[in-house]
N, C-alpha and C positions, 0 to 999 in steps of 0.2 A: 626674713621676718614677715612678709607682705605676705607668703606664704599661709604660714603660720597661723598667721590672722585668719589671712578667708576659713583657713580650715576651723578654727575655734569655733566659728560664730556659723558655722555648716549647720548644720543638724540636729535636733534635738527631740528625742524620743524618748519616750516614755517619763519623763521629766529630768531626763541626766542629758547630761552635752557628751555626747558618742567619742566625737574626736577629741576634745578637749580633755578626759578622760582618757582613751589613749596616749594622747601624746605623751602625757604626765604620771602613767603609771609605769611605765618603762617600756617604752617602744621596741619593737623589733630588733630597729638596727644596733640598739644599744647593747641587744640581749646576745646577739650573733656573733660565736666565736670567742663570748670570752667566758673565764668561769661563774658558773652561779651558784655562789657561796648561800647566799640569802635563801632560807626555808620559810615554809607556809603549813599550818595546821589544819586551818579551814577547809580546802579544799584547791583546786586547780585544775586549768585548763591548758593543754596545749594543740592547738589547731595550724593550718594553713594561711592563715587569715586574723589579723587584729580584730576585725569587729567582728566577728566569727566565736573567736576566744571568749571576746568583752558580753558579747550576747549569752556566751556558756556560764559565763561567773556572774552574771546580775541572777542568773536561774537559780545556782546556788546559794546565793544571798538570798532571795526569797524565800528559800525553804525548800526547793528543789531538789532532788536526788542525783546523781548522775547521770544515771541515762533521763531526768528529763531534761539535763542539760548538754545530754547527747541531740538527743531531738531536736532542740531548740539550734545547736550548733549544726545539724545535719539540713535544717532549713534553709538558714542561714548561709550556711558555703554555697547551697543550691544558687542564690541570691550574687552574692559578694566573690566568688571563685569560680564562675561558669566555666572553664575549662575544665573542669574535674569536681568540684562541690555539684549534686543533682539531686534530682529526683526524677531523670529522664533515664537515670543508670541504674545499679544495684551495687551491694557489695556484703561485708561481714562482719557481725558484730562477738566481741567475746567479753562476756561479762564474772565477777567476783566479787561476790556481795562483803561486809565488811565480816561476817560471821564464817568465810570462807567458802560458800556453794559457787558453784559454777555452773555456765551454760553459755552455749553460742547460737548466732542466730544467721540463719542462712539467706539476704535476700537478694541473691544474685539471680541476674536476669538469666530468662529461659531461651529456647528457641521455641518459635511459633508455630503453631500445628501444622503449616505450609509449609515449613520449615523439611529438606530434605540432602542428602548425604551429599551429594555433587552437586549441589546448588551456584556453588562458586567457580564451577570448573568450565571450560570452554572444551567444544567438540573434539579436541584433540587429547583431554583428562589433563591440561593442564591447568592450574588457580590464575584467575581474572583478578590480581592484587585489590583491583578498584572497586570492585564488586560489593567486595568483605570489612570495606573501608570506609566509602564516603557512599549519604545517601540513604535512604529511607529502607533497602532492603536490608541494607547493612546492620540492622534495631533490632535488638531481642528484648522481651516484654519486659518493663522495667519494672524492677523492686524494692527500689528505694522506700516508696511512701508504704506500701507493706508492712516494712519491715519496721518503721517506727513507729507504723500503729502497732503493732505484733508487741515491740518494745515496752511502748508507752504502759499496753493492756499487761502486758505481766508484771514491770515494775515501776511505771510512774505510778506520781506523788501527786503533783500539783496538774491542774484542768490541761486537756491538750490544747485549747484555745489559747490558752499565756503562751504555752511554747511554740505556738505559729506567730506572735503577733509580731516580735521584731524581725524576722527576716519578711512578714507582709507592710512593714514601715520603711524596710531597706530598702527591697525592691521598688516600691510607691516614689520615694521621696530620695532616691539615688543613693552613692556614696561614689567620691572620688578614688579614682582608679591609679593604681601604684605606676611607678617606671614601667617594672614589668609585663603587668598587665596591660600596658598602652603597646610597647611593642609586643607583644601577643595580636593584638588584635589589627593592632598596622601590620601585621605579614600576613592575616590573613583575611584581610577585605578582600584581596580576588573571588576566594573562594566561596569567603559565605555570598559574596555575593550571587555569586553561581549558583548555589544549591539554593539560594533562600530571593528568589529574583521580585518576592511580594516585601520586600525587606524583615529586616529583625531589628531590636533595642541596640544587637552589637555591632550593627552598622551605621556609620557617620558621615555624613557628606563631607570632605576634608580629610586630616590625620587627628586622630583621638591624642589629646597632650596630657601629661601624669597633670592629676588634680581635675580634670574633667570628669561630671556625673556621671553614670552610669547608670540613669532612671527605668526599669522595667516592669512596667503599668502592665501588660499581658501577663506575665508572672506574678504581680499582684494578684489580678484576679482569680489565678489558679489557685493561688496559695489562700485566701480567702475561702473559696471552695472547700480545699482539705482542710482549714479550719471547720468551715459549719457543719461539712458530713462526714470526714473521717476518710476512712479506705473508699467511701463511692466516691466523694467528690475527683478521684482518679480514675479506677477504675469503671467506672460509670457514668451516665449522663455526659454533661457540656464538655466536658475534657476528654472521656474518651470518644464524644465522635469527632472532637477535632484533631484528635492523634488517626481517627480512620483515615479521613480526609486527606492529611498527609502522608497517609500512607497510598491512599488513590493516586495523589499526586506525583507520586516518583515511585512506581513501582512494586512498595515494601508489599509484604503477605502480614503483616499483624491483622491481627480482627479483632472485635468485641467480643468473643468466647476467651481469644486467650487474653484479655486481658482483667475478664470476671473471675476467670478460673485459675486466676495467677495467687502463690501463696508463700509466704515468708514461712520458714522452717525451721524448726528448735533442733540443732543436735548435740550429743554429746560431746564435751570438748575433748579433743586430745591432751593427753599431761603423759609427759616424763621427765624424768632427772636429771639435773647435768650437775656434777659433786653435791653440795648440800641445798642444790638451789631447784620447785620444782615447776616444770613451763607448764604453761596452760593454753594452749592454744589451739584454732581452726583444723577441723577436720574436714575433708571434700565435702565439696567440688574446690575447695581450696586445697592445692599444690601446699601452701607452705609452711602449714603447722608440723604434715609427714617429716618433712623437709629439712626444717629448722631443726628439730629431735635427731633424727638420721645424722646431720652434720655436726651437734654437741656429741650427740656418744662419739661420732669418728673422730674429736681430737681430745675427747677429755682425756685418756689416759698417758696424754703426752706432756712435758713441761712447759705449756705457752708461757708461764709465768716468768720461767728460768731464762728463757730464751727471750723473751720479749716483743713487743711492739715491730710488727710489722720487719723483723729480720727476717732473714733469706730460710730458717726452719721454717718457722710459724707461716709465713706465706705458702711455704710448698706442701705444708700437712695441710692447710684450707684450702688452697687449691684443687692436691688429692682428694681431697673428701668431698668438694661441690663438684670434680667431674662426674665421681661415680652415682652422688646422689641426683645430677639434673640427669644423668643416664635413665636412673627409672623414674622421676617423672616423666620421660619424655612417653615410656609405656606403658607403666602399673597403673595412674594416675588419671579418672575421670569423676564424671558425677555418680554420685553410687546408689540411685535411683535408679540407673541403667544399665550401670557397671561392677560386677562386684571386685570391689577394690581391696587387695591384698593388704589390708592395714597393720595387722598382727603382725604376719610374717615381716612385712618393712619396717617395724617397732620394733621385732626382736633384736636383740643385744647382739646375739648370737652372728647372727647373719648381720650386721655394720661392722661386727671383725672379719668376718668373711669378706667381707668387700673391699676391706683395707690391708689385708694380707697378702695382693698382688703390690702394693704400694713398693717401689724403690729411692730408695734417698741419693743413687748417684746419677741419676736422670728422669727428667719429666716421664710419665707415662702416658704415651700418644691417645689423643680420646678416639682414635678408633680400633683401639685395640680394645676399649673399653664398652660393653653393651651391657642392657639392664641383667641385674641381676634374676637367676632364675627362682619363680616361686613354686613350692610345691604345693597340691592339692589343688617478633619479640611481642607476646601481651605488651600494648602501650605503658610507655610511663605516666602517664599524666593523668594516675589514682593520686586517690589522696586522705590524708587519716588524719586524725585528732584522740587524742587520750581524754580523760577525765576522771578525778578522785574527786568523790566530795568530802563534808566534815565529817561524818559515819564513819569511811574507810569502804567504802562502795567502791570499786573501781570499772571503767568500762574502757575498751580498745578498738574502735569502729574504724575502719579502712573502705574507702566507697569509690567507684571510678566511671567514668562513662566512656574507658578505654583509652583512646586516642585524643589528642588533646583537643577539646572541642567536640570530644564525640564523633558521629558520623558529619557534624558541622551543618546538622538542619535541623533549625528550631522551627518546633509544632506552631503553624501560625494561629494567632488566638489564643494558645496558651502561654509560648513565650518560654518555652524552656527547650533545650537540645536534647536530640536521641540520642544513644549511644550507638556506637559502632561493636558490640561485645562481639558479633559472631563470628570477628575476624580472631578471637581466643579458642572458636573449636579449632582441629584439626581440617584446613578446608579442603589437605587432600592427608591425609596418616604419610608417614614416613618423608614430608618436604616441611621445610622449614616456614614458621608465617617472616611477615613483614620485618619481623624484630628478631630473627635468628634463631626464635623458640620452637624445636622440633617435636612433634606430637603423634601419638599410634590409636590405634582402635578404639582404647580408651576412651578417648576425646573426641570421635568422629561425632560430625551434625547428624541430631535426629530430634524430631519433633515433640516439643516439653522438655527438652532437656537443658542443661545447666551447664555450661561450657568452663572447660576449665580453669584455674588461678592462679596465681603466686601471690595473694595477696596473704599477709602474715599478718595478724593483728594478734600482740603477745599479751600474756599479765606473766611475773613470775612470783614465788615465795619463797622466800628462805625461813627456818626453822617456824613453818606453818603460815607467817603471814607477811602481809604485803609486802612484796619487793620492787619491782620495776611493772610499770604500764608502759608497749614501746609498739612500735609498728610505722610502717613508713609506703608512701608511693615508691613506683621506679618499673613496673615492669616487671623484667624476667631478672634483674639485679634487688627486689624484694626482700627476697630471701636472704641473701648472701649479707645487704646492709641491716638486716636484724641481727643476725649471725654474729657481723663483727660488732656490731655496736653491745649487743648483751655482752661477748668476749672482750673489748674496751675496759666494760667496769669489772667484770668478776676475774680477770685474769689481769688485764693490765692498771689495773687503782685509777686509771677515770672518772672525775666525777661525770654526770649524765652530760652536760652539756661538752665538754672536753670528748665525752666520748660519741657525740653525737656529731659532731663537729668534724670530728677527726677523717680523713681523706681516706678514699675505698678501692678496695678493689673487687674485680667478681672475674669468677670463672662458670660458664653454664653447660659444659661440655662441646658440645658444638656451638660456633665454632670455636677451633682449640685455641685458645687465646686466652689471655690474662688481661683484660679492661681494666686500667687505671683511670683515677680522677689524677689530676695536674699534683704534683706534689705528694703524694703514694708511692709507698717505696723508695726508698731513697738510690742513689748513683751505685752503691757498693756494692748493695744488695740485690739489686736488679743487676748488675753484673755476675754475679756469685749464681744467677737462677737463669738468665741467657746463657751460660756453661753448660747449663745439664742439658736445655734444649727448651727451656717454655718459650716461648714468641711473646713478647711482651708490647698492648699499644693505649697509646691513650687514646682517651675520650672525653668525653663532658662529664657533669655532676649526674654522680647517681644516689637516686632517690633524695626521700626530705623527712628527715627522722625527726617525728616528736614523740616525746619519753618523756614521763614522771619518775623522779626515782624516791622510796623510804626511808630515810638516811637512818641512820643508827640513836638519833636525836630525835627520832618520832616524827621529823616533819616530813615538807613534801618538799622537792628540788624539782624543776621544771626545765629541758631543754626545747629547745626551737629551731630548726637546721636553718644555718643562714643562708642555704642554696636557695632559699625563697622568703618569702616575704611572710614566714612564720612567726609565732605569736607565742609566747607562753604567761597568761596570768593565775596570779594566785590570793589566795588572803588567809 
């Protein structure tokens, strides 16, 4: 109850009590794992983050669009989620206005003109882990604030100063930090300290206790910044010579060219079909829209229905179908600014029964008997996504990361936000595996302005024309796979979203040849019945953190929240 208290009487911005409104609109833990019956017409948010959420749906009530309540949300995690919420990162946006148009928005960070093919490799051409990883070279030019002016300027509503002002009140004026995020950041005081030895906001003298501020006054001011000027107040002036700086500081190659000349990118969305239902989703330098498509057609003509929930079929036809498909991302798959990426050919129908025609049902099929498919003519977990519908039927699916958790773990001093680590997602030698298991070819090799690869999935789908599911999730190189099952949860198995968001994972990425479970996946009988034929089966921790909106058949909106974190889903 003491608790409780302090938190009521925390905060208050913009004339509403933050936490006290949380607490009493239905908090997190409440929402985690069990079903939500309960629909919304208005509009809804589902984020990472409660005040994150809370900050997307006051947008909406004011008369705000989605994406300006992307924005505002996209700030905000910057703020409230510094492990993965940036503007020090980049990522992907895919948008579906209420009249049906689509588009997505590309603004995943680059590599910097300095930027060169064995940068990470030591005199003997093997990769220097630490290189790619922790550390100011480790930063490719971020696209975050890009990509939500790019946003704003095509389709906000309301002034881009509203939608900076609460995550510049968060930052200023604190907000207490969850369980989670206190041990986050108790494991990793060594380190920031190490890279950041002029300190940061995320270092404490002592141990950081859940309910402790989290005030970051140097990210105020940046954020202030991108309120008054927009894309300079980053890319230009005070902020970017204090990202030089640190970059003098430890090393990095960014410059002020590349980060004038940095530029968020419209492309056309990928869409295909799986039975009456059709995807809309990320095409490259995101991996997993190709991906996600590829793995519906290779089990739709099977009976998941028949067969069910995660029994020892349905497991082994997903399985089949993600070895062969991380096969070719591992080599078809780059930015296609630099690459031309075989998109067609990997869409056609044709060729995913070609690729499932080697499939046997009385034994696993070893994945190195398995390489990509011939055309003719681990990325860190700790992204993170948010959906949003407003009262229109506007929907948008934004996924953004700063790679590793914490990024490269140096925050810009003076600015007060962290780099990312992304350049540990090129290939930093083709044909060796990164940090996370994810093996990568030619495709994906480092070169200077270029767009390092994804697995980030951010979906919409429709069934007979309109809105169906907003869904997308952090995780890594398990991205893909928990889009996969979670869309297959509702439309195969009668999941409502949050049941099926919820529901325990498994992934298979071809190498290595393994079947990753979360604790409780697959049951004893069936994992016996699939150790018979030969898969190797191990657990592991939580993958990824799915939030979903789904369209019920009642017109409203259904909102899940993955309770593997401290997710949020509000609506009205």
């Amino acid at each position: 109850m003491q608790r409780i208290i302090k938190l009521r009487v925390f905060l208050k911005v913009n004339g509403w009590m933050l936490i006290t409104a949380l607490l009493f609109s239905g908090c997190a833990s409440k929402q985690q794992g069990h079903q939500n019956s309960k629909e919304y017409h208005n509009g809804m948010v589902v984020s990472a983050s409660p005040f994150a959420s809370k900050v997307g749906l006051d947008i909406l009530k004011k008369g705000g669009n989605a994406v300006d309540a992307a924005v505002a949300v996209q700030f905000a995690l910057a703020v409230v989620y510094p492990n993965a919420g940036n503007i020090g990162g980049g990522g992907f946006m895919v948008y579906r206005s209420a009249s049906g148009e689509t588009n997505t928005l590309d603004f995943r960070e680059k590599a910097g003109a300095s930027a060169s093919r064995d940068m990470y490799l030591d005199a003997a051409g093997a990769p220097i882990v630490d290189k790619s990883l922790y550390g100011q070279l480790a930063a490719g030019v971020p696209g975050s604030v890009a990509g939500m002016v790019a946003a704003h300027e095509k389709y906000g509503k309301l002034p881009w100063a509203t939608l900076l002002e609460p995550a510049i009140l968060l930052a200023r004026n604190g907000f207490p930090l969850s369980a989670q995020q206190v041990g986050e950041l108790n494991n990793l005081h060594d380190q920031l300290l190490k890279l950041n030895p002029d300190g940061t906001a995320l270092l404490k003298d002592g141990k950081w206790a859940t309910s402790d501020l989290l005030k970051q006054e140097e990210l105020a001011g940046t954020l202030e910044l991108i309120r008054d000027q927009g894309r300079a107040g980053f890319y230009e002036g005070k902020v970017a010579d204090q990202i030089i700086q640190e970059m003098k500081r430890g090393a990095g190659i960014l410059t002020k060219t590349d980060l004038q000349q940095y530029q968020a990118v419209w492309r056309k969305a990928i869409t295909g079909n799986y039975k009456d239902y059709k995807v809309i989703t990320m095409p490259p330098p995101s991996s997993g829209g190709i991906a996600l498509i590829q793995l519906l057609r290779s089990v739709e003509a099977y009976p998941l229905k028949r067969w069910g929930f995660q029994q020892d079929s349905t497991v082994q036809l997903m399985v089949e179908a993600e070895r062969r498909v991380y096969a070719d991302r591992a080599t078809h798959l780059g930015d296609p600014d630099f690459y031309k990426v075989p998109q067609a050919a990997l869409l056609d129908e044709q060729y995913t029964k070609d690729r499932m025609s080697n499939f046997d049902w009385s034994k696993a099929t070893p994945s190195a008997n398995i390489k990509a498919g011939k055309i003719n003519g681990k990325e860190h977990e700790e992204t993170t996504h948010f959906s949003i519908v407003d009262k229109a039927g506007n929907a948008v699916s934004i996924t953004t990361t700063l790679n590793g958790s914490y990024g490269a773990v140096v925050a810009v001093k003076g600015a007060g936000f962290l780099l990312n680590n992304e350049m540990d997602d090129f290939s930093v030698k083709p044909g060796a595996p990164n940090m996370y298991g994810l093996v990568g070819g030619e495709a994906n090799a480092i070169a200077p302005g270029k767009r390092m690869l994804s697995s980030m999935t951010p979906t919409i789908l429709e069934n007979d024309g309109k809105l169906f599911m907003v869904v997308g999730t952090p995780g890594g190189s398990t991205i893909i796979t928990s889009v996969f099952q979670t869309i297959l949860n509702v439309i195969e198995f009668d999941q409502d979203m949050q049941q099926a968001v919820s529901a325990k994972r498994f992934h298979h990425q071809w190498l290595p040849d393994v079947i990753y479970t979360e604790s409780g996946a697959i049951d004893a009988v069936n994992r016996a019945k699939l150790e018979a034929k030969g898969y190797i089966i191990e657990p592991r921790g939580p993958m990824g953190r799915v939030d979903a909106i789904l369209k019920t058949k009642q017109g409203g909106y259904q909102g899940a929240a993955d309770p593997r974190g401290d997710d949020q889903w509000l609506g009205w």
